[in-house]
C-alpha positions in Angstrom: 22.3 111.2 85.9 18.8 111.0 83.8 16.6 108.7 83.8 16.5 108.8 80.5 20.0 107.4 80.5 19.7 104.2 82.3 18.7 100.8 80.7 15.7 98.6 81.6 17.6 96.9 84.9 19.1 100.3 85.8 15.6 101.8 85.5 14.1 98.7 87.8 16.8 99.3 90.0 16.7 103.1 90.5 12.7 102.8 90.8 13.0 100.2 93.7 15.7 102.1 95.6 13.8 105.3 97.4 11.7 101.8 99.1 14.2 99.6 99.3 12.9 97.3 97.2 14.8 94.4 96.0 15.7 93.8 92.4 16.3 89.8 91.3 18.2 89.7 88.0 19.4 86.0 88.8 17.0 84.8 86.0 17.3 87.6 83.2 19.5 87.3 80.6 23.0 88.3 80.5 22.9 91.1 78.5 20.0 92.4 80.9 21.7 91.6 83.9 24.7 94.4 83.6 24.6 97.5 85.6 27.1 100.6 85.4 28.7 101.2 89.1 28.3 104.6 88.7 24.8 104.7 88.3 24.9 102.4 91.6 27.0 105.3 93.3 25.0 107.8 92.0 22.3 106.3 93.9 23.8 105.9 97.1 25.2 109.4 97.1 22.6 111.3 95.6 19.2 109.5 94.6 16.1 110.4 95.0 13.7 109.5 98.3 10.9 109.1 99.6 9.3 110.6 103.0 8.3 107.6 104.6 10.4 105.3 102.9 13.6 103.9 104.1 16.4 103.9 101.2 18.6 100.5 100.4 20.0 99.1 97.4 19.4 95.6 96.9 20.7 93.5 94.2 20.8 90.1 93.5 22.2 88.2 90.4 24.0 91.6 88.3 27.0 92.2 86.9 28.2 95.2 87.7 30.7 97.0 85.1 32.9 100.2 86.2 34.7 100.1 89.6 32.0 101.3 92.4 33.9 104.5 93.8 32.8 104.9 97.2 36.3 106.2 98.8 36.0 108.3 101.8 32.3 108.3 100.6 29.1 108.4 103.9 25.5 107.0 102.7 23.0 106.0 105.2 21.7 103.6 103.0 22.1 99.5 103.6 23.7 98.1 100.2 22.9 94.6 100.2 24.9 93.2 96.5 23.8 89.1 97.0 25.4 86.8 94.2 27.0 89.9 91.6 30.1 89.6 89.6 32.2 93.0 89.9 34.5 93.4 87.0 35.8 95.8 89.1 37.2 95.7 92.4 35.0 98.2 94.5 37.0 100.9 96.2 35.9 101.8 99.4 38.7 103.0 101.4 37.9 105.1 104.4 34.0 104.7 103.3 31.3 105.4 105.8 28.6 102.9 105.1 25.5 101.8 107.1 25.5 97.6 106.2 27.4 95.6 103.6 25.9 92.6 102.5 28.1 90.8 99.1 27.0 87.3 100.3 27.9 85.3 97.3 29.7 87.5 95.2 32.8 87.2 93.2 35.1 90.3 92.9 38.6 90.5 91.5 39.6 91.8 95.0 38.3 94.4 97.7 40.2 97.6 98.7 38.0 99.0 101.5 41.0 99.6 104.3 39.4 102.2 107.3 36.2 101.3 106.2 33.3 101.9 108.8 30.8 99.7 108.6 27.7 100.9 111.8 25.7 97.1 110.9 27.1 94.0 109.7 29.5 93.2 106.6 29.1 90.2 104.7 31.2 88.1 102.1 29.5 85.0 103.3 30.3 82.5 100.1 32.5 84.9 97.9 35.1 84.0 95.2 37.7 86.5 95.6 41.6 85.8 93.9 42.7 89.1 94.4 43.5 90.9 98.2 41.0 91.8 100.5 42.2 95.1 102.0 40.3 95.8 105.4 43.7 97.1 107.8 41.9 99.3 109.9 38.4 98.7 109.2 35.5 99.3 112.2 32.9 97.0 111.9 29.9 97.8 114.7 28.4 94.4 114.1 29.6 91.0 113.4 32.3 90.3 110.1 30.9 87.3 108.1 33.2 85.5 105.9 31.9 81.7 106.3 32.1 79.6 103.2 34.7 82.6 101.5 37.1 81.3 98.9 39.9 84.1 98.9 43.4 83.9 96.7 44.0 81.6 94.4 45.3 77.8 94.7 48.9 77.6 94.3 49.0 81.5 93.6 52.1 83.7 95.0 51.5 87.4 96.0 53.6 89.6 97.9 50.5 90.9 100.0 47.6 88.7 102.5 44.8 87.1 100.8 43.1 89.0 103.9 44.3 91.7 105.7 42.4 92.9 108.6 45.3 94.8 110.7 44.7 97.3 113.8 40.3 96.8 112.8 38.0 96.1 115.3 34.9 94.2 115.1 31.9 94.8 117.4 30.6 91.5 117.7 31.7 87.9 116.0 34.1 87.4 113.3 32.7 84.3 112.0 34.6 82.1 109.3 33.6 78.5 109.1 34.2 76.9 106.1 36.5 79.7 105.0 39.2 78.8 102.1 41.8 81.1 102.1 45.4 80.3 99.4 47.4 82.9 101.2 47.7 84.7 104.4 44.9 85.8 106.9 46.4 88.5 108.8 44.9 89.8 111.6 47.7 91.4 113.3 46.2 94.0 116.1 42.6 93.1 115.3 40.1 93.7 118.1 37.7 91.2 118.3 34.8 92.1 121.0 32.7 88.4 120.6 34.3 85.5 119.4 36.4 84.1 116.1 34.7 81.2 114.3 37.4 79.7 111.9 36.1 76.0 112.4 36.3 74.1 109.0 38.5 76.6 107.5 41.4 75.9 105.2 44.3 78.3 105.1 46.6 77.7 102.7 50.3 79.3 102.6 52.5 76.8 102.4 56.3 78.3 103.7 54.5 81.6 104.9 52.4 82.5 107.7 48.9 80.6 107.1 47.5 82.8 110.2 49.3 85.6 111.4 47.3 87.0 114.3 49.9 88.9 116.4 48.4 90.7 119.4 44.9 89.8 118.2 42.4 90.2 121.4 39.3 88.7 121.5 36.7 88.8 123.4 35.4 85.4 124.7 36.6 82.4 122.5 38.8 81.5 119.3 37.3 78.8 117.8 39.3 76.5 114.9 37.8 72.6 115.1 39.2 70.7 112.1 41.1 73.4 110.8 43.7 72.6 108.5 46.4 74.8 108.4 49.2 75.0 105.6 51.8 77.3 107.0 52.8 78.8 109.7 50.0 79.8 112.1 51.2 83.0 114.7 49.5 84.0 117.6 52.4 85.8 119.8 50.7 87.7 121.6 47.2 86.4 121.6 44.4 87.4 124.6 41.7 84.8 124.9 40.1 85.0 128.2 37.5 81.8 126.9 38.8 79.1 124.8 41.6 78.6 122.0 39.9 75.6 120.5 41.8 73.6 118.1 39.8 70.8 118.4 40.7 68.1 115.6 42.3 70.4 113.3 45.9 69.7 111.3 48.9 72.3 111.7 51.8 71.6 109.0 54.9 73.6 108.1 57.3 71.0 107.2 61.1 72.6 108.5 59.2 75.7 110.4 57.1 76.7 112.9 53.7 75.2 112.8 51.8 76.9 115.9 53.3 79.6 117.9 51.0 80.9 120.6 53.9 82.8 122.3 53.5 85.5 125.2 50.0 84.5 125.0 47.2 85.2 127.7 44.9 82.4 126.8 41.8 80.6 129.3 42.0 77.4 127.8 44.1 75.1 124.9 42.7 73.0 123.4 43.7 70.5 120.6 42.0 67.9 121.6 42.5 64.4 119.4 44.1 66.8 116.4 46.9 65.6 114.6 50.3 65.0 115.4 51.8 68.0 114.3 54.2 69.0 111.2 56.6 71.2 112.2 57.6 72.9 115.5 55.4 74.0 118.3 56.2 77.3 120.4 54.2 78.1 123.6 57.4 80.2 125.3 56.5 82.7 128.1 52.5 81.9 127.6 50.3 81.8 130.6 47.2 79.5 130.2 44.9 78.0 132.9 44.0 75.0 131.0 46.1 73.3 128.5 44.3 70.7 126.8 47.0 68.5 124.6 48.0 65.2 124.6 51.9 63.8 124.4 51.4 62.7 120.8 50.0 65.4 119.6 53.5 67.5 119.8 55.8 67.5 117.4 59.9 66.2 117.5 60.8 69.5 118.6 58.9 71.9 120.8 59.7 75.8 123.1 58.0 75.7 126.2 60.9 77.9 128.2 58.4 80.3 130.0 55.0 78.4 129.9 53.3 78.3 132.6 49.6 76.5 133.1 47.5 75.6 135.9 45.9 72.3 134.4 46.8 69.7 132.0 44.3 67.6 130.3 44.5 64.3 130.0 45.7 63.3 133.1 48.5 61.4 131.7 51.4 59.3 133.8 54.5 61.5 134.3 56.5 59.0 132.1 54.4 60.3 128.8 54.8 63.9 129.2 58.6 63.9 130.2 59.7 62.4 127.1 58.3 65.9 125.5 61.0 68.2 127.5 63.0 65.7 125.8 62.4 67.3 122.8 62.9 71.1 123.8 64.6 72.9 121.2 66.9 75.0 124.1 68.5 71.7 125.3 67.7 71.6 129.7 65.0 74.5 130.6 64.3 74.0 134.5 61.3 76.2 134.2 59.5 73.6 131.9 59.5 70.6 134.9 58.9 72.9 137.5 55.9 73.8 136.2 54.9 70.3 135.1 56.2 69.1 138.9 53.1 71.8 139.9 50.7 70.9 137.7 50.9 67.0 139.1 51.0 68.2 142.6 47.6 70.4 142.2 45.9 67.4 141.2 47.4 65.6 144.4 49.8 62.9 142.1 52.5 63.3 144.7 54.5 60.5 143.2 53.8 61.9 139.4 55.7 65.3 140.9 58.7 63.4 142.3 59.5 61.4 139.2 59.5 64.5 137.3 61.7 65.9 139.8 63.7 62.9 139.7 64.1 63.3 135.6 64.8 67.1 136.0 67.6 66.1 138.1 69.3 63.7 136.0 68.9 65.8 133.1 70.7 68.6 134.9 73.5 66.2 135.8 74.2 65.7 131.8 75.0 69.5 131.8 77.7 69.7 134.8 81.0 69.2 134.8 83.0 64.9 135.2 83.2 65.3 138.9 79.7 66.8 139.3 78.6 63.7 137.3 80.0 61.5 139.5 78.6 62.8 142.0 75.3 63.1 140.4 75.1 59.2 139.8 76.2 58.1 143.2 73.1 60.0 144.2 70.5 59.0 141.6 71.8 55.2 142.5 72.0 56.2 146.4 68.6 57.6 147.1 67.4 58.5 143.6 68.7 62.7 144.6 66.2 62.4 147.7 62.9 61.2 145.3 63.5 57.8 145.9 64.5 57.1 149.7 63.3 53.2 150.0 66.6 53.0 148.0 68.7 54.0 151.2 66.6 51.4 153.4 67.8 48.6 150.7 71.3 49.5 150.6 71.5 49.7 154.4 70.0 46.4 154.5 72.2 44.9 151.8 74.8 46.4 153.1 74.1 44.9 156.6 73.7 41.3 155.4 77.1 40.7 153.6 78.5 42.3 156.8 76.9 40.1 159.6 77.6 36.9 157.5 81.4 38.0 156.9 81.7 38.9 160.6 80.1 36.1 161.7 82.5 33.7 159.2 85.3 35.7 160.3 85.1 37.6 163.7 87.8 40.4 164.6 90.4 40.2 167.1 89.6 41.8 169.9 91.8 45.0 171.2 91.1 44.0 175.0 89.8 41.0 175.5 89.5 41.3 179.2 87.5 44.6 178.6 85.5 44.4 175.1 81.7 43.6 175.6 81.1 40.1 173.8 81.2 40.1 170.0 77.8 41.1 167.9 78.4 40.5 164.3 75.1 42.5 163.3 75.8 45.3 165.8 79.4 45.8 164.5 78.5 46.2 161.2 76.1 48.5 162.6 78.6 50.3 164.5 80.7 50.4 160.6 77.8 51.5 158.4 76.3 54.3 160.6 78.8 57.1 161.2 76.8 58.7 164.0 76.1 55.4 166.3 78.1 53.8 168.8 77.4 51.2 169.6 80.9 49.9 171.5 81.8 47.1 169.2 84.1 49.1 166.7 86.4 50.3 168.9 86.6 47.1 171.1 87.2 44.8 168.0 90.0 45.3 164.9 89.7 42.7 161.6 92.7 41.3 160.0 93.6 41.0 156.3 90.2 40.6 153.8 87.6 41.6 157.0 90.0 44.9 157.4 89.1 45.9 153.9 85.9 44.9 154.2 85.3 46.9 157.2 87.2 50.1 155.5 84.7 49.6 152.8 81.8 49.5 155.1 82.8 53.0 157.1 83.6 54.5 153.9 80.1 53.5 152.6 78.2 54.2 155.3 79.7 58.1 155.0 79.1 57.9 151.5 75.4 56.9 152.0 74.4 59.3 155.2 75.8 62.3 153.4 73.8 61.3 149.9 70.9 60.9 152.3 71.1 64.5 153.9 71.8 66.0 150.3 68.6 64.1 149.1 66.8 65.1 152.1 67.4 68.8 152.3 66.4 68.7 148.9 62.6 67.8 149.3 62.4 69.7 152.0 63.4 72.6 150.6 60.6 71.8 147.6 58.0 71.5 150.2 
């Protein structure tokens, strides 16, 4: 292209490009702020340069007319495009570009899937309603989207508002602030620093809000006052730092809200964020530090598989058992086992047995009428070996109302001239405990009520050792 071709701002522009100069056409005129994206690509593929000079196109305030064709395109230059309006959107699929700075901009969409970016890409503050296409993308540096309004409010599309699948970003993706009316998806993104999505507002009501299946990163996901409209997937997730969701708001009325499934994740957090609108799904995760309080869980929860070293806040037993309550799969042993080990970590002993104790009569609504039965003399016995000061009382009770009605009403005895004197205390002993003999059973018989009374006692007594031993072997065998 000539020279002679170009207007006055394609002129200023192609003069201050060998440089690197930057051209300002915030202030001109609309009519003088238009530029032809082929003259831009003729630039970066072919203008003229300098020795000594280092080449960039740098633009603020233009709107650019034409679609910018830079597919499967290389330049070495740095295109910075700050605060342009693209009639167009650019194509730049499979494009080998230096840096990409459209801080600002508003484009109908972005098609730039494979892309390779060696610096940093920016869309810091953009108005985009149509798809950004990035699947694939590699991104040396960081990926800056803070501030980004993508999609459209209330819009339906059969594609992401963002799609960043199987890319991989060198250093942060940062995104606070970001609006996005549609899906993010980051499915099999590689992530080496951290994500920054605090402030963000994603925005899919009855679709996935976040879908970030198998995402790694590299230190820490950050969301703090998120708000979330949709379904939010992270099956799969690696987070060795922290999965901060810090104040933010998960809703999906009649779905899943947040699924962090066969997750590898350092830390949970949702610390003081809302009581969530939908259900909740951490099955078959393994996280050292989950940080989530009782109320912040939803009516129905799946936590079959999760395990956890530490929960935070140290809440009483009786505030985080009403939440297996709510498991979606009915009874899952696995879920107070592992809360049983979390409380025993921390040295709450008594914590551990009452959610022993609950995991037990749980278990007892799933057996069989005779297993029931069973069950309940147990739980009212010795409380299934968790509560043993129960056995002491009975035994005691038990005792009293013995010695009194022996005492009232002594039994005859079987030979008087050999039976040791009467003890009412000791023969009720000698009744209650089946393994002590103490000589006053089988030296003394009752008549009429006392015979029952003492038939009751023996059969008792057998009933209580053996709930006892049950109870017993029990917690020894969770030792």
């Amino acid at each position: 292209m000539e020279i002679t071709d170009l207007t006055d701002a394609e002129r200023t522009v192609w003069e201050a490009f060998p440089s690197g100069g930057r051209v300002d056409l915030t202030a001109a005129p609309q009519e003088d702020r238009v530029l032809r994206a082929e003259v831009l690509r003729d630039l970066l593929l072919g203008g003229h340069r300098r020795d000594g000079d280092v080449a960039g196109l740098r633009i603020a305030g233009a709107r650019i007319t034409g679609v910018l064709h830079l597919r499967y395109a290389s330049t070495e230059c740095a295109i910075s495009l700050l605060a342009c309006t693209f009639e167009e959107p650019p194509e730049l699929y499979g494009a080998e570009l230096r840096q990409l700075n459209l801080s600002y901009c508003t484009l109908p969409a972005l098609y730039a899937a494979t892309v390779r970016v060696d610096g940093v890409l920016r869309i810091t503050g953009c108005r985009i309603p149509g798809p950004v296409r990035l699947g694939g993308a590699r991104i040396a540096g960081a990926f800056f989207l803070d501030r980004a309004e993508l999609g459209v409010p209330g819009g339906e599309s059969a594609e992401p508002t963002l799609q960043l699948n199987q890319a991989t970003v060198g250093n942060d993706l940062h995104g606070p602030g970001l609006v996005a009316h549609g899906e993010v998806r980051l499915q099999g993104a590689t992530v080496s620093g951290a994500v920054q999505l605090n402030d963000a507002v994603l925005d899919n009501p009855g679709g996935d809000a976040l879908s970030a299946k198998t995402l790694t990163v590299g230190s820490d996901f950050h969301g703090m006052r998120l708000r979330a409209l949709g379904r939010v997937n992270l099956r799969g997730l690696q987070v060795p730092g922290q999965l901060n969701f810090a104040f933010a708001r998960f809703a999906n009325p009649g779905g899943t809200a947040l699924r962090v499934s066969s997750a590898v994740v350092g830390e949970l957090w949702l610390r003081e964020a809302a009581r969530i609108d939908g259900e909740v799904t951490l099955r078959r995760s393994q996280i050292e530090l989950l940080h989530i309080a009782p109320a912040t869980y939803p009516d129905v929860v799946r936590l079959d598989g999760l395990g956890y070293a530490t929960l935070d806040p140290h809440e009483p037993a009786e505030h985080r058992l009403d939440l297996l309550e709510r498991e979606r799969d009915g009874y899952v042993p696995h879920a107070y086992e592992q809360l049983t080990n979390a409380y025993r970590r921390v040295g709450d002993d008594a914590a551990a047995r009452t959610v022993q104790l609950a995991k037990q009569r749980r278990h007892r609504a799933t057996l069989p009428a005779y297993a029931r039965a069973w069950g309940h003399l147990q739980d009212a016995a010795v409380g299934y070996g968790f509560r043993p000061v129960r056995a002491a009382g009975w035994l005691a009770s038990l005792l009293l109302v013995g010695t009194v009605a022996f005492a009232v009403d002594a039994p005859r005895a079987l030979k008087p001239e050999e039976s040791p004197p009467f003890n009412a205390l000791a023969y009720t002993l000698d009744l209650l405990l089946p393994i002590v003999d103490l000589g006053q059973e089988k030296a003394y018989a009752p008549d009429g009520g006392a015979q029952w009374l003492a038939y009751g006692l023996i059969v008792t007594g057998w009933v209580l050792a053996t709930t006892i031993a049950a109870g017993v072997t029990r917690t020894i065998s969770r030792q």
